[in-house]
C-alpha positions in Angstrom: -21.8 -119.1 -69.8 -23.2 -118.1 -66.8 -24.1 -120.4 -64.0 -27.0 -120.8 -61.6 -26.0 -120.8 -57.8 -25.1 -124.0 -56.2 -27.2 -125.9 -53.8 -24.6 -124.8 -51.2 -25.0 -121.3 -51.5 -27.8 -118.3 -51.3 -28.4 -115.3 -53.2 -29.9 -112.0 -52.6 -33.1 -110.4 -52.9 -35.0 -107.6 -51.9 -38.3 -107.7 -50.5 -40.8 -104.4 -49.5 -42.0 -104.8 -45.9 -43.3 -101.3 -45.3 -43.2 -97.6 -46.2 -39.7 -97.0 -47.1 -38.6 -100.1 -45.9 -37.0 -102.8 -48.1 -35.3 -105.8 -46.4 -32.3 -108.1 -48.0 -32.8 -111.3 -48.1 -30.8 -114.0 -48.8 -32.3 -117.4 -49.8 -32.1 -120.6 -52.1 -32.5 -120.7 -55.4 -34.3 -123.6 -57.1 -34.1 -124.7 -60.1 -36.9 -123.6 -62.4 -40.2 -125.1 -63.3 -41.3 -127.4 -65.9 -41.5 -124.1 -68.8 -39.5 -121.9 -67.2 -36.2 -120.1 -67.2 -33.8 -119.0 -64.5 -32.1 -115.5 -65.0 -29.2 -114.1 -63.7 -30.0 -110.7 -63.3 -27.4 -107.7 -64.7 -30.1 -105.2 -64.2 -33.6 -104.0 -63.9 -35.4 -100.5 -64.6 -36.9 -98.4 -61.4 -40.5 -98.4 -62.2 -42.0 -94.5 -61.2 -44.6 -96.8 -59.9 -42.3 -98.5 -58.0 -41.4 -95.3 -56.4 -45.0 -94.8 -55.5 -45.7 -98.4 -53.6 -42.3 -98.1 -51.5 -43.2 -94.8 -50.7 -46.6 -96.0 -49.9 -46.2 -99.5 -48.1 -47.7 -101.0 -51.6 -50.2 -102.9 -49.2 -50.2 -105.9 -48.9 -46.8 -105.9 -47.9 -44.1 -108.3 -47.8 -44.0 -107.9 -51.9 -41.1 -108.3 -54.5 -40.9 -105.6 -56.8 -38.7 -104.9 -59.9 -40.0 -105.8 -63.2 -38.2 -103.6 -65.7 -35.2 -107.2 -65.6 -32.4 -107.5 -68.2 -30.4 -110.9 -67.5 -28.9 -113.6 -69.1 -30.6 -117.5 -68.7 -28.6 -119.8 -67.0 -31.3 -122.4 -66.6 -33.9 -123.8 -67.6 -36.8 -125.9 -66.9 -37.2 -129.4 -69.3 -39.5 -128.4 -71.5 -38.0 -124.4 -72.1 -36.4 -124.0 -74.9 -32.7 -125.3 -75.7 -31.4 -122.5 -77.4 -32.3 -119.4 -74.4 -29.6 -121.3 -72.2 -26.7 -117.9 -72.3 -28.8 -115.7 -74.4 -29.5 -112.1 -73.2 -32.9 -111.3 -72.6 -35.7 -109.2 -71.1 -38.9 -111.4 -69.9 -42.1 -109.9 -68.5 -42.3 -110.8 -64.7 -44.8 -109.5 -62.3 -41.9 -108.5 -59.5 -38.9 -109.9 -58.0 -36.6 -108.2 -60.4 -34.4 -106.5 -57.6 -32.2 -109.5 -56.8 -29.3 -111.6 -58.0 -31.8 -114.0 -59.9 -35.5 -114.4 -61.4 -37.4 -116.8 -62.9 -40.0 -116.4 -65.7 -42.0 -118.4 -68.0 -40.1 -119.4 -70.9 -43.1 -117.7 -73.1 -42.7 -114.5 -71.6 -38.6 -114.5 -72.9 -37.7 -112.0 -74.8 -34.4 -112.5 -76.5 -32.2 -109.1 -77.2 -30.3 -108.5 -80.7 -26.3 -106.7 -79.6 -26.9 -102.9 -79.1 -30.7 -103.0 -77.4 -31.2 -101.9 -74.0 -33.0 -104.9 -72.0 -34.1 -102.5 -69.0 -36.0 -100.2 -72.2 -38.5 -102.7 -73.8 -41.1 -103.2 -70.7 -41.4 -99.2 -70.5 -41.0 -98.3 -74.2 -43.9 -101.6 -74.4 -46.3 -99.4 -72.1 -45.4 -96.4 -73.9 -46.7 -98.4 -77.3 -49.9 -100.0 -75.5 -51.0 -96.6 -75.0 -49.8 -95.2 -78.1 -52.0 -98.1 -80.2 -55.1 -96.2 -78.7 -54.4 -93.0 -80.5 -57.1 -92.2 -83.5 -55.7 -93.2 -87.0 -57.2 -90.0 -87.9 -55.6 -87.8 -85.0 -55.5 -84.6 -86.7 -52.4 -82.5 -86.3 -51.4 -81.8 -83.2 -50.7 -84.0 -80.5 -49.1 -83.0 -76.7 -47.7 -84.9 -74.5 -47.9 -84.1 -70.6 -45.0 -85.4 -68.7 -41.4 -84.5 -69.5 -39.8 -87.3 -67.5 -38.9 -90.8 -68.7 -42.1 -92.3 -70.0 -42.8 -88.7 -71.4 -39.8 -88.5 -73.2 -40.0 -92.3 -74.9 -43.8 -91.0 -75.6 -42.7 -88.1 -77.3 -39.9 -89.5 -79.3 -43.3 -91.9 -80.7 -45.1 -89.2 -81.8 -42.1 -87.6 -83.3 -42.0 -90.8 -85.6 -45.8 -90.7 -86.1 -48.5 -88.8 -88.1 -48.7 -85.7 -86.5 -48.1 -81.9 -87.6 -46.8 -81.0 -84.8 -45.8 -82.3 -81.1 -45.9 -80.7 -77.9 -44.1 -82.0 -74.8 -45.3 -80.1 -71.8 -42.7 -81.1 -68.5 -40.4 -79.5 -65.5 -37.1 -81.4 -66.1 -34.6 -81.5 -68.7 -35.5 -83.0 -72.2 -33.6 -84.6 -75.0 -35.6 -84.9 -77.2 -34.5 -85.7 -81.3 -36.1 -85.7 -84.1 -35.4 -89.0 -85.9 -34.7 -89.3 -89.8 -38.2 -88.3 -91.5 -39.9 -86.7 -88.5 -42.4 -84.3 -88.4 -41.1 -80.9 -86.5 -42.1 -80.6 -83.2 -42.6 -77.0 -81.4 -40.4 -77.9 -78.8 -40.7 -78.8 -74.9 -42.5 -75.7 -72.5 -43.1 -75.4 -68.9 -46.0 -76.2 -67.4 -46.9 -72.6 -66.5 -47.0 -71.3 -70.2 -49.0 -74.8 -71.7 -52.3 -73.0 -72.5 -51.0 -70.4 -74.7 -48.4 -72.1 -76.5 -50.9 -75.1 -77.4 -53.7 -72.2 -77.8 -51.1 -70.5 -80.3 -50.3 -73.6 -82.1 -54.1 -74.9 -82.4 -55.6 -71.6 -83.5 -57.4 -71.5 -79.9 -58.9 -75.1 -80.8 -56.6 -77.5 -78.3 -54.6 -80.3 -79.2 -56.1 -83.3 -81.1 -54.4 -85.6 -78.9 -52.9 -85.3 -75.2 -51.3 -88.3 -73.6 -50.6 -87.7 -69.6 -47.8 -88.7 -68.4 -47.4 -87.5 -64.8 -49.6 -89.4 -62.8 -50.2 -86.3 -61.0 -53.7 -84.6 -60.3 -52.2 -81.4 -61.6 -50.9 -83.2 -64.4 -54.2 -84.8 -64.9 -56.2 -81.4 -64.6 -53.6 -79.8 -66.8 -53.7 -82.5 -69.5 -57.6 -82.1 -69.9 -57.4 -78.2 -70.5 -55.3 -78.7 -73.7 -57.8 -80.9 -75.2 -59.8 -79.6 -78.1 -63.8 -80.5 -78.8 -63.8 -83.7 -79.3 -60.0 -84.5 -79.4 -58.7 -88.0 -77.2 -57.2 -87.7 -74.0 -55.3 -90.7 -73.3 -54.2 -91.5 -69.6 -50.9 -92.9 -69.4 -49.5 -91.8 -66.0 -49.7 -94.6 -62.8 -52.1 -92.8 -60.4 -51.7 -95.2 -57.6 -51.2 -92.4 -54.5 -54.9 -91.3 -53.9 -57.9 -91.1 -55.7 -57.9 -88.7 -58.4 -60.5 -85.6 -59.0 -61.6 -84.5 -62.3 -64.2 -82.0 -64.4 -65.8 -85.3 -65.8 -69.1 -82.2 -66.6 -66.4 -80.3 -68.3 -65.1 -83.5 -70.3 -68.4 -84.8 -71.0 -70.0 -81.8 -72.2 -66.9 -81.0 -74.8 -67.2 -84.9 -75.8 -63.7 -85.6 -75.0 -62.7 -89.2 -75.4 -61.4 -90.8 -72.5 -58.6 -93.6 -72.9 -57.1 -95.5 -70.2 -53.7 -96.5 -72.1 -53.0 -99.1 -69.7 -53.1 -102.9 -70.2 -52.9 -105.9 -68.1 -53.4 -109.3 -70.5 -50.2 -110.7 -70.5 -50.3 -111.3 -74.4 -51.1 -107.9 -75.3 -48.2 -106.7 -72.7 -45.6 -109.5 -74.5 -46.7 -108.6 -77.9 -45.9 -104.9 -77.2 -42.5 -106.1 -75.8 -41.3 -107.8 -78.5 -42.2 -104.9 -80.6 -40.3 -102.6 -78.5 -37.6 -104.6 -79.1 -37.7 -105.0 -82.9 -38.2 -100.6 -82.3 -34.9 -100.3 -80.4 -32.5 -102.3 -82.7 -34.0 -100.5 -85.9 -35.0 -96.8 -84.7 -33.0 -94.1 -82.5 -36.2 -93.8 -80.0 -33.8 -95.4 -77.3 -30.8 -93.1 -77.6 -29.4 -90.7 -75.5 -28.8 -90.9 -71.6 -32.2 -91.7 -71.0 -30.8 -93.2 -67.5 -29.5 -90.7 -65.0 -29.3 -92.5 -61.8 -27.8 -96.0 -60.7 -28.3 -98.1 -57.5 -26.7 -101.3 -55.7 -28.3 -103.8 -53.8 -27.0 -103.4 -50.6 -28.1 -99.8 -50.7 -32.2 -99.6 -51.8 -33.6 -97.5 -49.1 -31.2 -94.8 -49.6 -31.2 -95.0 -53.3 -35.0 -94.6 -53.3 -34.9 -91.7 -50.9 -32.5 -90.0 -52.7 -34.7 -90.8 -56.0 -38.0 -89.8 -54.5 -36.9 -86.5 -53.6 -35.1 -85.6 -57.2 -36.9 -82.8 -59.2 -35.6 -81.7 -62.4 -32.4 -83.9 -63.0 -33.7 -87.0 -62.5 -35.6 -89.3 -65.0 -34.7 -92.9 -64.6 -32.7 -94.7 -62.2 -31.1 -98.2 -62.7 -30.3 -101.1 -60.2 -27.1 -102.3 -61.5 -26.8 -105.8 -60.0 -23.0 -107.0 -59.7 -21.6 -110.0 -61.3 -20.9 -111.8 -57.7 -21.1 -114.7 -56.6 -23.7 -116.0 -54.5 -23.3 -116.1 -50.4 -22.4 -120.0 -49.4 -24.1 -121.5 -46.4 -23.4 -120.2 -42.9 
């Protein structure tokens, strides 16, 4: 069993106070409320976005960030439920996941089964938001534009799904597999050579389906070129450095349909969870070394610099958060 900290004794956080700046704090932890739970935290995901608003001073600063957690509950408020006290878990949380502890609402738990990745079922969750918006009738081919973390978990979906065949269109390194009963893909191609091989595949018609996964203008301008009359363009990536350009005239005229695959309603985010977790313990779409980078605590501004300037090897980084004990009072 794993204990809260003391009333004697603080525990660390990280808080954003500016461009590239994160600050270690150390403060009292309280018990938590009423519905609530109280996690010790083992470790949480780094969010691409997360990249972006460091980066970015993710105004208004001061601000928590982290909210890809795995922990285990060793609290809980008096009306949580008995039986989360020890359990492993993921919960949705807003920020604050890069520290020793978080607290979350009881309802927004998500317990984990032995062998499933906590730090995987809030991005595989986004990944299944978006892919709920594809067209149940979405035609052969589908591409996905992004060949970096979310891309790859995307891709891995539509490897399991309806389609003919799958495209994934990227820079870095992809390990991509083909689970029991999928469809075969045509493989993973550079950016430079996406027209023609999606051209070539399509019979000059464009994909059926593009999902964008850079949040990049070029990815954004690339994405809309491989669409087909008519086909679904569903946006995916976090665009959150700059406004964003686009051949709207170009979109319009070729009646392509435009789908923001984001979502914010808690239940709709929770529900998707909770499936991402049933998806991990009974599917292979979390295999492989998806994770290729791990960070401390005491070392977040360095970590991030190194992370922000990675191309090609890098796809997701990790905050491992050791088992320690909380600082005592000075």
């Amino acid at each position: 069993m794993v204990n809260p900290p003391g009333e004697d004794e603080l525990a660390k956080s990280v808080i954003l106070t500016g461009p590239r700046q994160f600050e270690i704090v150390r403060e009292r932890v309280g018990p938590p409320d009423r519905t609530s739970v109280l996690l010790r935290v083992t470790r949480t995901g780094i969010c691409s976005g997360d990249l972006d608003r460091w980066r970015l001073g993710a105004p208004p600063v001061p601000v928590r960030l982290g909210h890809e957690v795995e922990g285990v509950v060793c609290a809980l408020g008096e009306d949580a439920p008995r039986d989360l006290l020890g359990r492993r878990v993921t919960a949705w949380v807003p920020g604050g996941g890069y520290a020793q502890y978080v607290s979350a609402e009881s309802e927004h738990v998500v317990p984990l089964v032995p062998g499933v990745d906590g730090v995987l079922v809030e991005p595989l969750a986004c990944c299944l938001n978006a892919w709920s918006c594809l067209p149940a009738a979405g035609g052969e081919t589908a591409v996905v534009v992004g060949a970096g973390f979310m891309g790859e978990l995307m891709t891995r979906l539509l490897d399991m799904s309806w389609f003919t065949q799958v495209v994934q269109v990227g820079r870095g390194p992809s390990e991509r597999r083909h689970p029991a009963g999928a469809r075969t893909g045509t493989g993973t191609v550079g950016e430079e050579s996406a027209r023609e091989v999606v051209g070539q595949a399509t019979g000059g018609r464009g994909a059926d389906v593009v999902v964008e996964l850079t949040g990049t203008q070029s990815g954004l301008d690339l994405a809309g070129s491989l669409v087909r009359r008519e086909g679904t363009l569903v946006i995916g990536g976090y665009h959150q450095d700059g406004r964003r350009s686009v051949d709207l005239g170009g979109w319009n005229y070729e009646a392509i349909r435009i789908v923001n695959g984001h979502f914010r309603d808690p239940k709709r985010v929770l529900a998707a969870m909770r499936w991402a977790a049933k998806l991990l313990a009974h599917s292979s779409v979390g295999h492989g070394d998806l994770f290729t980078h791990c960070l401390s605590l005491d070392d977040m501004n360095a970590g991030f610099e190194k992370l922000g300037g990675l191309r090609g090897n890098y796809r997701k980084g990790v905050l491992a958060v050791r088992d320690e004990p909380a600082d005592p009072l000075p």
